[in-house]
C-alpha positions as CSV (number, residue, x, y, z in Angstrom):
1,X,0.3,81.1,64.8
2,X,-1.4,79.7,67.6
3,X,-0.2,76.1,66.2
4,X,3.1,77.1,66.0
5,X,3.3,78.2,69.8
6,X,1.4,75.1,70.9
7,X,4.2,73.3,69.4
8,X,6.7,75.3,70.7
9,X,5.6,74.9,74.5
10,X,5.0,71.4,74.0
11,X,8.6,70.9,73.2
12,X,10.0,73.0,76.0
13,X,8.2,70.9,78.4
14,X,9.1,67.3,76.1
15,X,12.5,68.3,77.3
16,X,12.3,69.5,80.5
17,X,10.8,66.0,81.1
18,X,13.8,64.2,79.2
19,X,15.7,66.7,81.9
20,X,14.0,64.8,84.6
21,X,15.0,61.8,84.4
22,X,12.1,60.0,81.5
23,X,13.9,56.9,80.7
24,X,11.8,55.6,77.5
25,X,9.9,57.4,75.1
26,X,7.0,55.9,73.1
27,X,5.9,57.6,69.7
28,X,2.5,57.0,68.8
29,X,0.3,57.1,65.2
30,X,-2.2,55.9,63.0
31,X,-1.9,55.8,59.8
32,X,-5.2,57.5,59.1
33,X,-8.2,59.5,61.5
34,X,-10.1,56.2,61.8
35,X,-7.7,53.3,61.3
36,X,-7.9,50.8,64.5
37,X,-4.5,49.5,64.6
38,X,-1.2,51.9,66.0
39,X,2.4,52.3,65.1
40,X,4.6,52.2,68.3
41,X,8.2,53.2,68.1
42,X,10.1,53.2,71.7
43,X,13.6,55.4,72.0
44,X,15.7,56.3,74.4
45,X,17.3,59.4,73.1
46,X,16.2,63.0,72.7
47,X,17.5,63.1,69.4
48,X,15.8,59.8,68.0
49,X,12.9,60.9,69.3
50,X,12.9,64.5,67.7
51,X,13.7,62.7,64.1
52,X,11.0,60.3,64.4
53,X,8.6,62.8,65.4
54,X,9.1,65.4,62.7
55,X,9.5,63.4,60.4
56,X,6.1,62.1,61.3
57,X,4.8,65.2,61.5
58,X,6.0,66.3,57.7
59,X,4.5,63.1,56.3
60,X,1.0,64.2,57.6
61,X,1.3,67.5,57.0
62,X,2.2,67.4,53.7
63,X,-1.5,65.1,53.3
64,X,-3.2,68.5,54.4
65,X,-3.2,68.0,58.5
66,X,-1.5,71.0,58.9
67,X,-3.1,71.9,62.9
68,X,-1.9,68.0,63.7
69,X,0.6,68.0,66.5
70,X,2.0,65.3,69.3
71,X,0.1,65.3,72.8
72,X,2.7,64.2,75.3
73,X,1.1,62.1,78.3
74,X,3.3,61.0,81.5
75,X,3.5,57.6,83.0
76,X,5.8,56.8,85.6
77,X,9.2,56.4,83.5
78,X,7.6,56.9,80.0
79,X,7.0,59.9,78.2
80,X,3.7,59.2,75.6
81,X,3.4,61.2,72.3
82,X,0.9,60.6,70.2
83,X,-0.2,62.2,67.2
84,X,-3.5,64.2,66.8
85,X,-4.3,64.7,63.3
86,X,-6.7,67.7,64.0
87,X,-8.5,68.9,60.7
88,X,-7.9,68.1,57.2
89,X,-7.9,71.1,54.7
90,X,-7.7,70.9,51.1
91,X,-8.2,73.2,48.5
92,X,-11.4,75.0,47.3
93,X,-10.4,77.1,44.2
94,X,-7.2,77.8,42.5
95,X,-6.7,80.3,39.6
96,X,-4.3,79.3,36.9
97,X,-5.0,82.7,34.3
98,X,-1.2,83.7,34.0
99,X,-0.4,79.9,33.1
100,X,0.1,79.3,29.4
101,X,-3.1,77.1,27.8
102,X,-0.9,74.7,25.9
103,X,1.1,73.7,29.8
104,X,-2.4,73.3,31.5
105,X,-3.6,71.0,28.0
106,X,-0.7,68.6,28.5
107,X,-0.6,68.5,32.1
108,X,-4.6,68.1,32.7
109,X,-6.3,69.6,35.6
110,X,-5.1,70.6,39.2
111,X,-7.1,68.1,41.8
112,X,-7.7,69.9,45.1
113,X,-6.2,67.4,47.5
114,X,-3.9,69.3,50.0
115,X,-0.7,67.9,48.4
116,X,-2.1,67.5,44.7
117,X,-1.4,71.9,43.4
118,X,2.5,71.8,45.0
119,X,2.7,68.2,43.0
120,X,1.7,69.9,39.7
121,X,3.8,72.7,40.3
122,X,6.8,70.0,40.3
123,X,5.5,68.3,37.1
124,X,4.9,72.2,35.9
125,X,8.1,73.4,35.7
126,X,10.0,70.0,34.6
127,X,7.3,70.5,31.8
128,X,8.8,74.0,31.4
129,X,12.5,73.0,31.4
130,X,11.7,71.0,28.3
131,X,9.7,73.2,26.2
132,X,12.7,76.0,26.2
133,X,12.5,77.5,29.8
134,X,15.0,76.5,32.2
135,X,14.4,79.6,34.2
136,X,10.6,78.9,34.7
137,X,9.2,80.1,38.3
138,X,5.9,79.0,39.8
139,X,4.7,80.0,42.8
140,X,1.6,80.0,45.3
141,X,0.5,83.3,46.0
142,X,-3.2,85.1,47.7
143,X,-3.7,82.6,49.7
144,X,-7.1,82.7,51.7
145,X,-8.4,79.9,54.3
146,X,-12.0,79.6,55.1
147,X,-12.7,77.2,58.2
148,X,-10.8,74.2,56.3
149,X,-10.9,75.4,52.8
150,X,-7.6,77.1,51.0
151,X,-7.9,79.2,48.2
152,X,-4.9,80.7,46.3
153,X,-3.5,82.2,43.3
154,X,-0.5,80.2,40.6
155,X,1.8,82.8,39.0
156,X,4.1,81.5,36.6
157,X,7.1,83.6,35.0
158,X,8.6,81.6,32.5
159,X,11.5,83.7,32.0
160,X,13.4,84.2,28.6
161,X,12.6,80.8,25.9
162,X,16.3,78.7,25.2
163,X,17.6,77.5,22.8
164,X,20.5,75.2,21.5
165,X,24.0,76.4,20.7
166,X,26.5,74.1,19.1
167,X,28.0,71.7,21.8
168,X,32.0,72.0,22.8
169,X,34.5,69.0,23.9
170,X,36.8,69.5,26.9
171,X,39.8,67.1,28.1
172,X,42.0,65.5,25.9
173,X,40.5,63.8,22.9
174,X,40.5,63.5,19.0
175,X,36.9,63.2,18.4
176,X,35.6,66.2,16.1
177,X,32.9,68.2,17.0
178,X,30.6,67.5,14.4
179,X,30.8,63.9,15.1
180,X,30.4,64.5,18.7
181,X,27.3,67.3,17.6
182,X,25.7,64.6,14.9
183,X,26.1,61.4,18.4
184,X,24.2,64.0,20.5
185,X,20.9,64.8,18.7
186,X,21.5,68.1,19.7
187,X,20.6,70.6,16.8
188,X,21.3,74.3,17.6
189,X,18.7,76.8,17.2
190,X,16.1,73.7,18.6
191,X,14.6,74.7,21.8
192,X,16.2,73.7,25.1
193,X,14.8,70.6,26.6
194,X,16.4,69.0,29.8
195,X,15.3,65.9,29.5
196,X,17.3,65.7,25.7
197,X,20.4,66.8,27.5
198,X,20.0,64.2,29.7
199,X,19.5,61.3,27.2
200,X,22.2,63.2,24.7
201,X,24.4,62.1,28.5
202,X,23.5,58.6,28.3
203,X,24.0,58.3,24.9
204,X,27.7,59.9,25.0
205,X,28.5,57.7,28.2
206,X,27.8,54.4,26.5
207,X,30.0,55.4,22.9
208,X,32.5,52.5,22.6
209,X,35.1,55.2,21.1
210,X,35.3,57.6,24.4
211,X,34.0,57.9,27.6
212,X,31.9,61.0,29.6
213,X,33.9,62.3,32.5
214,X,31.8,64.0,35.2
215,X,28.5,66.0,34.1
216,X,28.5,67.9,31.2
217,X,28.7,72.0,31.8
218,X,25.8,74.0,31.0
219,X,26.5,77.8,30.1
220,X,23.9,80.0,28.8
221,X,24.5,83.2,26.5
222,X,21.9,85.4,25.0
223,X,19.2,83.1,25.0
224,X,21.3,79.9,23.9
225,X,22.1,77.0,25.9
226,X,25.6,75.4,25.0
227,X,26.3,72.1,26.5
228,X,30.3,71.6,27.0
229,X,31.3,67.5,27.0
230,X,34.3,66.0,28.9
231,X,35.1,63.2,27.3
232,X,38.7,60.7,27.2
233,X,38.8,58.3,24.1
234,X,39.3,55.0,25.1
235,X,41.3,52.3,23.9
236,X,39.6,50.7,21.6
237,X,41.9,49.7,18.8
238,X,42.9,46.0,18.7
239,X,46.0,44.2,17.5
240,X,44.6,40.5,18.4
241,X,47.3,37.4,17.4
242,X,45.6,33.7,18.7
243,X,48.0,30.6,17.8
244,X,46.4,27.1,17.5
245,X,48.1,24.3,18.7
246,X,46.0,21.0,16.7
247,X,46.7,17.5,16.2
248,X,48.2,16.7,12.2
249,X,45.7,14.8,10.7
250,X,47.6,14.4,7.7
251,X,50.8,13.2,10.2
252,X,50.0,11.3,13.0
253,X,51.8,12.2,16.2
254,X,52.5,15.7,15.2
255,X,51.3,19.1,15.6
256,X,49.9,21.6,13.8
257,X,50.0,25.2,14.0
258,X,46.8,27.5,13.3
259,X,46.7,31.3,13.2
260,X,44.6,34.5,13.3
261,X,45.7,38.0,13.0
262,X,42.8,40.3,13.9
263,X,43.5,44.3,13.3
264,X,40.6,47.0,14.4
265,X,41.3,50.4,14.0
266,X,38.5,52.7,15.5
267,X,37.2,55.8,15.3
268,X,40.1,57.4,12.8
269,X,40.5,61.0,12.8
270,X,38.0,61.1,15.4
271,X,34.8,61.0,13.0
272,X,33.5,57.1,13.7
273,X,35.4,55.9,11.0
274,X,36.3,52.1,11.4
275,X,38.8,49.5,9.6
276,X,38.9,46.2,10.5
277,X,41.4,43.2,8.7
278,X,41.4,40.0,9.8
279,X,43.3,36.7,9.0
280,X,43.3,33.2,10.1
281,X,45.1,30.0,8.6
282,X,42.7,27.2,9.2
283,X,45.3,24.4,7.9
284,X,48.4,23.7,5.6
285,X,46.5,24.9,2.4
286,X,43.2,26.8,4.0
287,X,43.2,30.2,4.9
288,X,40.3,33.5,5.1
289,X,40.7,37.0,4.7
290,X,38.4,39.7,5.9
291,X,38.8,43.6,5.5
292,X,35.5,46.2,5.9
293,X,35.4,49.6,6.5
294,X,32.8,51.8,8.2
295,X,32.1,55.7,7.3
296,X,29.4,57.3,10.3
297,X,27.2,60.1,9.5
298,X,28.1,59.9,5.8
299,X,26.8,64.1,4.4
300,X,26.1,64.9,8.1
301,X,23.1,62.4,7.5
302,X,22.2,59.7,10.1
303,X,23.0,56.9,8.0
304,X,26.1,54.8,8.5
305,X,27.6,53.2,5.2
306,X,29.8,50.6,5.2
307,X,31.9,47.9,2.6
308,X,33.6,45.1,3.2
309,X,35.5,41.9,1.4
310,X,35.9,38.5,2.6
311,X,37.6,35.8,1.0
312,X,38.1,32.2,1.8
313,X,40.4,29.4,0.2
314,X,39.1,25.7,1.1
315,X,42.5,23.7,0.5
316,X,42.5,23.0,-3.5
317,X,38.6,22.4,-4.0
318,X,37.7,26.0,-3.9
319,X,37.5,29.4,-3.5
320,X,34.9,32.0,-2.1
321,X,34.3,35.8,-2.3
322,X,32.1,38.0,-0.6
323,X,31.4,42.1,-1.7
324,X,28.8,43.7,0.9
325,X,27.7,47.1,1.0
326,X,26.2,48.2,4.1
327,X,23.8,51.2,5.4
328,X,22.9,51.9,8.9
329,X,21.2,53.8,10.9
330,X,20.5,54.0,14.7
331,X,17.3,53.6,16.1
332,X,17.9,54.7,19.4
333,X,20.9,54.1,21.9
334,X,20.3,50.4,21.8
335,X,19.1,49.7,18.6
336,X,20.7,49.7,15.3
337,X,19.2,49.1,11.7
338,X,20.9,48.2,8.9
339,X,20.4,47.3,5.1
340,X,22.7,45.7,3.0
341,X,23.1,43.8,0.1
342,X,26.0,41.2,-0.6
343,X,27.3,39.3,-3.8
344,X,28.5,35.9,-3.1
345,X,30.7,33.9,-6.0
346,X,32.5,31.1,-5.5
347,X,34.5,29.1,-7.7
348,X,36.5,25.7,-7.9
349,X,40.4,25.8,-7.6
350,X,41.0,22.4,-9.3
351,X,38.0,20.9,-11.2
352,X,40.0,17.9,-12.7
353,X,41.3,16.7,-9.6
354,X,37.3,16.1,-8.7
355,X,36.0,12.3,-8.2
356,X,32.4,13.1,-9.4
357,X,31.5,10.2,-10.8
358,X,28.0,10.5,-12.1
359,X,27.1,13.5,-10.0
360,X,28.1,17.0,-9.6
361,X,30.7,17.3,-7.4
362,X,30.1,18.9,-3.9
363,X,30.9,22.0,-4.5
364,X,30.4,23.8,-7.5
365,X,31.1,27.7,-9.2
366,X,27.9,29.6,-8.3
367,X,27.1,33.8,-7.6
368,X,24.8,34.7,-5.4
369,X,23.2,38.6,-4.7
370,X,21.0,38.7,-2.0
371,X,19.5,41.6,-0.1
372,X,18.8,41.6,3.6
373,X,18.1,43.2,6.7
374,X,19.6,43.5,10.3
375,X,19.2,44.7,13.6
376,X,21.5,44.7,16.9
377,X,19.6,45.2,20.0
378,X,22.3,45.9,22.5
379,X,21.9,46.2,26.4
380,X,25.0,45.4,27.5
381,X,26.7,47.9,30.2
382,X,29.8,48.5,28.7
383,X,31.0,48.1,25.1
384,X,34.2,46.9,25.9
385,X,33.9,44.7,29.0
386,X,30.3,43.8,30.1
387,X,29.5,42.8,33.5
388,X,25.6,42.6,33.3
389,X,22.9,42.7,30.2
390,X,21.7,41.6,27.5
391,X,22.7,41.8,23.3
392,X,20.2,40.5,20.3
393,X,21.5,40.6,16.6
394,X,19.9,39.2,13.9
395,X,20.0,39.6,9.6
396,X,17.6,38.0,7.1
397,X,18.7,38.1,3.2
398,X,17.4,36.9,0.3
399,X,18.0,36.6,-3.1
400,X,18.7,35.0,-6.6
401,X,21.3,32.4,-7.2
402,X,22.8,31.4,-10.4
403,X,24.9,28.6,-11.2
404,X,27.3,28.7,-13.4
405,X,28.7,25.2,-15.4
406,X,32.2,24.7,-15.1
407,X,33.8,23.3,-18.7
408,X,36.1,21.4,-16.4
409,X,33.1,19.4,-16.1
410,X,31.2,16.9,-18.1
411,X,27.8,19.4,-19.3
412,X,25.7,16.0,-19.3
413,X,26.3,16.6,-14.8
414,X,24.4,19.8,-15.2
415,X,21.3,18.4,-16.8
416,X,18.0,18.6,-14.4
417,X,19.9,21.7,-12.3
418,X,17.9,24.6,-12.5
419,X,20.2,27.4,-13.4
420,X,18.4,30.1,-11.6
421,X,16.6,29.9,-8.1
422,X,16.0,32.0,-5.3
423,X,17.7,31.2,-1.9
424,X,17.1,32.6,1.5
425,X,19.0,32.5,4.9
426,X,18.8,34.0,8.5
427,X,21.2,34.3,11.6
428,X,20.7,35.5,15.1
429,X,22.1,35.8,18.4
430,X,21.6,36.4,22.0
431,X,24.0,36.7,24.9
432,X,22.9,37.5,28.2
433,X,25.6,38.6,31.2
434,X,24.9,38.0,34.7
435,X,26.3,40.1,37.3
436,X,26.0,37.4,40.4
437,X,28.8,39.5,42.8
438,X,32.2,41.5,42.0
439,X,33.9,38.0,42.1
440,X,31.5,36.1,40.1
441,X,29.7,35.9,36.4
442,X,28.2,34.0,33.9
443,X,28.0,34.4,30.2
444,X,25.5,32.8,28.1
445,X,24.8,32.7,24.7
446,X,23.1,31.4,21.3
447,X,23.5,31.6,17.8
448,X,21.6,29.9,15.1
449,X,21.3,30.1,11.5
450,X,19.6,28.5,8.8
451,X,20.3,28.2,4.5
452,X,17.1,27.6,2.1
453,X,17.8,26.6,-1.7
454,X,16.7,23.2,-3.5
455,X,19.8,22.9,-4.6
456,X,22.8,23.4,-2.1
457,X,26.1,23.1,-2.4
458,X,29.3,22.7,-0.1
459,X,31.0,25.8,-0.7
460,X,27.5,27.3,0.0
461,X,27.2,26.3,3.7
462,X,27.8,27.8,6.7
463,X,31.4,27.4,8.2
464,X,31.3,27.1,12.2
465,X,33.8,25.9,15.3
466,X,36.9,26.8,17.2
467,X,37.7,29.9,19.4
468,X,34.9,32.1,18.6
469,X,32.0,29.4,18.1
470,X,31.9,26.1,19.3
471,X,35.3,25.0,21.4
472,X,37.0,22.1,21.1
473,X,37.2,21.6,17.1
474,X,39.5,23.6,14.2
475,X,38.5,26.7,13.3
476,X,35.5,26.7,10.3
477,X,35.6,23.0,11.3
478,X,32.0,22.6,10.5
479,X,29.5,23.1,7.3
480,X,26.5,23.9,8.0
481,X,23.0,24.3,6.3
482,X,21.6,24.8,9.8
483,X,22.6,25.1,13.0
484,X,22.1,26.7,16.5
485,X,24.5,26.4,19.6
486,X,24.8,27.7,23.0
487,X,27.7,29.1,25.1
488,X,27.6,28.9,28.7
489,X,30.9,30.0,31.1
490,X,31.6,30.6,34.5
491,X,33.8,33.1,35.3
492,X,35.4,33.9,38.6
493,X,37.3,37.5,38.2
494,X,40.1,38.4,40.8
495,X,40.4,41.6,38.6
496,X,38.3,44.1,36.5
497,X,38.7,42.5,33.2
498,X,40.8,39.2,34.4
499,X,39.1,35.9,35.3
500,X,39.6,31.9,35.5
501,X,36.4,30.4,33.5
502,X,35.2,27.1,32.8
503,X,33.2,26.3,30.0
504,X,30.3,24.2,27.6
505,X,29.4,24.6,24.7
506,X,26.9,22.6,23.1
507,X,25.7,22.5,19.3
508,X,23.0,21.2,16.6
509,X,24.3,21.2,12.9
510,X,22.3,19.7,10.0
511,X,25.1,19.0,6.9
512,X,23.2,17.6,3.7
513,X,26.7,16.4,2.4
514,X,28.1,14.5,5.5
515,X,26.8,10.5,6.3
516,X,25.4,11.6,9.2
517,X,22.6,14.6,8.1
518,X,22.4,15.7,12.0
519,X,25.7,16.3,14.5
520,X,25.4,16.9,18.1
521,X,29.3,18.3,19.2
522,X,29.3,19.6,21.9
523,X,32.8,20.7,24.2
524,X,33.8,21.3,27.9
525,X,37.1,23.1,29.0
526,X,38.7,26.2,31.0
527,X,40.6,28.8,30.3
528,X,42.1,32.4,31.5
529,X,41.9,35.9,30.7
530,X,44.3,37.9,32.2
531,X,44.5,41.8,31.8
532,X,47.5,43.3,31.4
533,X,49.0,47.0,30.6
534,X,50.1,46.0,27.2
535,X,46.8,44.2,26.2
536,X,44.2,41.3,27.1
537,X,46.3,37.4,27.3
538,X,43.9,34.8,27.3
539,X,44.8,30.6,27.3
540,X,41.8,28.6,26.5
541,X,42.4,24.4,27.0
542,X,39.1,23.1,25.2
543,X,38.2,19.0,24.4
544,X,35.5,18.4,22.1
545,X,33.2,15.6,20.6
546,X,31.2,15.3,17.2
547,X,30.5,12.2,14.8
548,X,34.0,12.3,13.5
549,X,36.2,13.2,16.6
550,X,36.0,11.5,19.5
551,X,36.3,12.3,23.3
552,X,40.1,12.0,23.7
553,X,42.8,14.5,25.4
554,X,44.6,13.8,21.9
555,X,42.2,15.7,20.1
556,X,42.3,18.7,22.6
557,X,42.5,21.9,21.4
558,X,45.1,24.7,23.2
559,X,44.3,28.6,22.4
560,X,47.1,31.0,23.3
561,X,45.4,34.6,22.2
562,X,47.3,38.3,22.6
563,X,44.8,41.4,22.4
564,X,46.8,44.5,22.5
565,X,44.3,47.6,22.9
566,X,45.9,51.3,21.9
């Protein structure tokens, strides 16, 4: 009490000499009883000077100098305050018997620094909220001071224990609840934890089939927590039409025209279900076809299964099939594990029309089962656009390949070839996005990927280049048994999702089956992405070079692409 008029007087008189005319006022402080050096701050104001100081005064006293107070000094135009710290007190015994054993085990013993009891009381009760008590209440109480030494009393309510309800969806979306209840983590009847709720928050913000709007709403009925989501699907689906104009090798001085027709469908019925179906015409006789679909949460289980088909027609020298079965399951919000296992067969079209010579052709009928295993590491900040962050995939497979003798063939070409061997591969990539300003971004990224068998064939190899790869070159214009390349853009947005870029891409392919083992293509260009109400236009001008095209505008490849989201 007598502190508290001390202080009081002292700042009737600070300003009755502000009245009188004080001109500049210099606050004074050490940071600590017996430091040497001072911090000076000189204001003008009555107002500045009442901030500074009690704010000041809070920092100290919160360390345990709770008698410290400003002595004011007069000199000619300048009012002096500087701070007295006056004793330190700290605490000499506290009693903790009405706090449960199993909070004081996991939060370890009170120290008896002034500040040190209020700062476990903070870490107490967040402790509380997360073991089922939300309504926790810890407070000081009996508190006794002798000469510089507090004593005092903790009493701790905890209140009634929470638990989890089932979760509701506001605002206007098709997602089910039990999707939305299986996303979450949430399982009712589970105590209440804040610091789930919190990451169950994070988790729903970052789904690529909706989006969180505002805070989720807490309400509480006998003795259950249930959390109530506002979410607003977003538009996710894609309808995605990219025409190729490329020069006619076959007819010199024309053009040919390339295609791809790429339809996602996401999130059907509102459970995670996902169908994808895409198609591209490399040339006059070469096209691919891809279809999978994806189930989520298959039995209210946390594994994702999914199946897909891919199918590829090189001109008349063969054809390929892929069958994959797929099972997932989420690691955390940014990682993603998956197991699959795939059949590969591929078969020649037109085995007569061959010039094999002594040899087996290049490519040749073969199947393939391989098992592997995946993970997608992603950082990104948004699913749909990123601006900033980072995304890591990879898959390793392996397997046993068998291959099968063609009786369009001579059986004399097959002699030596080991019928049965196993065959390994591996893929990854990493793209990194850098947020420079709201104008300006770069995109990086690199893929690699490598084939092992002592006997590998054409139809076996990788197929890499054009839009989605490496610029500049048709679409699957490359075979690869390995190869690795990097993507590097500029982009300068004058719009969310819109931006001029400009463009490299550089690339390392090893090809057993071409005169020259090891290509170095690389590609420069520019391009636009414009976003539009009706969907995403993008125009991409890209001019490549490898061992068997050279650097010339007339081997420039022009990208028109249309993705229409709904």
């Amino acid at each position: 009490m007598k502190s508290f008029l001390l202080t009081v007087i002292s700042w009737i008189a600070f300003g009755q000499a502000i009245c009188l005319g004080q001109d500049v006022i210099r606050v004074e402080w050490k940071l600590a009883p017996l430091a040497e050096n001072k911090i000076i701050r000189d204001v003008s104001r009555l107002e500045e000077a009442d901030i500074l100081v009690d704010s000041v005064s809070r920092v100290f006293q919160a360390q345990g100098y709770l008698e410290g107070y400003f002595q004011k000094e007069f000199q000619t135009d300048t009012l002096f305050l500087a701070w007295n710290f006056g004793r330190l007190f700290r605490w000499e015994n506290i009693k903790t018997e009405s706090i449960p054993k199993e909070f004081l085990n996991a939060l370890g013993q009170i120290g008896l620094n002034y500040p040190e009891p209020y700062l476990w009381i903070d870490r107490t009760l967040g402790h509380a909220e997360n073991q089922g008590f939300p309504f926790a209440k810890l407070r000081m109480d009996s508190l006794t001071v002798n000469d510089s030494l507090i004593s005092g009393v903790l009493v701790f309510d905890s209140g009634p224990r929470i638990t989890w309800d089932s979760l509701g969806i506001a605002g206007e979306s098709k997602t089910k609840v039990q999707y939305l209840q299986q996303v979450s983590g949430l399982v009712p009847g589970r105590i209440f934890s804040q610091k789930e709720l919190q990451k169950t928050t994070q988790t729903i913000r970052r789904s690529p089939y909706f989006t969180l709007v505002g805070s989720p709403e807490l309400t509480f009925q006998t003795q259950r927590a249930r959390p109530i989501f506002t979410i607003q699907d977003r538009r996710v689906n894609v309808f995605d039409g990219v025409i190729g104009l490329l020069p006619n090798e076959n007819e010199p001085g024309k053009v040919l025209v390339t295609g791809e027709v790429d339809l996602q469908l996401y999130h059907l019925g509102g459970k995670g279900r996902d169908f994808s179906l895409n198609w591209q015409r490399l040339n006059i006789q070469s096209q691919s076809l891809e279809a999978k679909v994806k189930e989520s949460f298959v039995f209210r289980s946390p594994l994702d299964v999914s199946a897909g088909f891919s199918l590829l027609k090189q001109d008349s020298s063969f054809v390929n099939r892929t069958f994959e079965l797929d099972f997932g399951y989420r690691l955390s919000d940014d990682g993603y594990l998956n197991f699959f296992t795939k059949r590969q067969a591929g078969d020649l079209i037109s085995p007569g029309d061959l010039s094999f010579g002594l040899n087996l052709p290049a490519s040749i009928d073969y199947r393939w089962n391989q098992y592997g295993i995946g993970i997608d590491w992603n950082k990104l900040d948004s699913p749909i656009s990123p601006r900033n962050g980072s995304r890591i995939q990879g898959t390793i497979s392996l397997g046993n390949k068998r291959v099968l003798q063609n009786t369009g063939l001579p059986e004399e070409l097959y002699a030596g070839l080991e019928e049965s061997s196993p065959q390994y591969q591996g893929w990854f990539s990493g793209e990194k996005h850098l947020f420079i300003k709201p104008t300006w971004g770069m995109w990086f990224r690199g893929v690699g990927g490598f084939l092992q068998n002592q006997n590998l064939f054409l139809n076996e190899l990788y197929r890499i280049g054009g839009l989605k790869s490496i610029r500049g070159f048709n679409e699957k214009n490359f075979f690869a048994k390995n190869f690795g390349y990097l993507n590097m853009e500029q982009r300068l947005f004058f719009d969310q999702n819109s931006f001029l870029m400009v463009f490299a891409d550089l690339g390392i392919i090893e090809t057993p089956y071409n005169s020259q083992k090891i290509d170095r293509p690389f590609s420069f260009g520019t391009g636009i992405n414009l976003d539009t109400d009706g969907g995403l236009f993008s125009f991409v001008l890209a001019i490549g070079k490898s061992s068997s095209q050279p650097l010339s505008f007339s081997y420039s490849r022009v990208h028109f692409g249309y993705l229409a989201r709904f």
